[in-house]
C-alpha positions, 0 to 999 in steps of 0.5 A: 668451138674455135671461130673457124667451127662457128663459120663453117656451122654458119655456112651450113645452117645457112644452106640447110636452111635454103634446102628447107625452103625449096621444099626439102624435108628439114628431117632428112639433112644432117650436117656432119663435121663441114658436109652435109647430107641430104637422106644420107647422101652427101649434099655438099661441103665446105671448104675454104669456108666456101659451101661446094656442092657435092659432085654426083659423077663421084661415087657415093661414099663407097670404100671400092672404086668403080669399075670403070676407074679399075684398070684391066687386068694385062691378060684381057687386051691380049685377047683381042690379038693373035697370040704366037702361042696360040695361032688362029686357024684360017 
C-alpha cells in the first residue's frame, strides 16, 4: 500500500471506529476505496485526506437525475400562454 493508501485507511477506520461508538452497528460499515457506507448508503469520504461527510440532499448513488435537476421539455412552458395556433374562446 503506497503512504497516501495507508492515510486514508487511517482517516476512515478512525471514523468508523467513532460510528462504532455512538452506537452504530460495526457490521453495517463498510468502507470502500476512501467512502465509507453506512447500511449501504454513502456515510462519507476522504478527500484531501480530509474525512467529508456525505451530503444527504444529493441522491443516493443513482445513475439517473432527479426530477427536478431535469430541465422541462420546451413544449410544457407553452401551455401555460396563448398560442396563435391555438386561440382560447372567450
Amino acid at each position: 500500500m503506497t503512504r497516501e493508501e495507508r492515510k486514508i485507511e487511517s482517516i476512515l477506520l478512525r471514523q468508523r471506529w467513532e460510528l462504532i461508538q455512538s452506537g452504530v452497528d460495526k457490521s453495517s460499515i463498510k468502507l470502500s476505496g476512501n467512502t465509507l457506507n453506512v447500511n449501504r448508503t454513502p456515510h462519507g469520504a476522504v478527500i484531501n485526506f480530509e474525512y467529508k461527510v456525505h451530503d444527504g440532499d444529493e441522491s443516493e448513488s443513482t445513475d439517473q437525475p432527479e426530477s427536478t435537476d431535469q430541465p422541462l421539455p420546451p413544449e410544457q412552458p407553452d401551455l401555460a400562454r396563448e398560442s396563435p395556433s391555438h386561440p382560447t374562446s372567450k
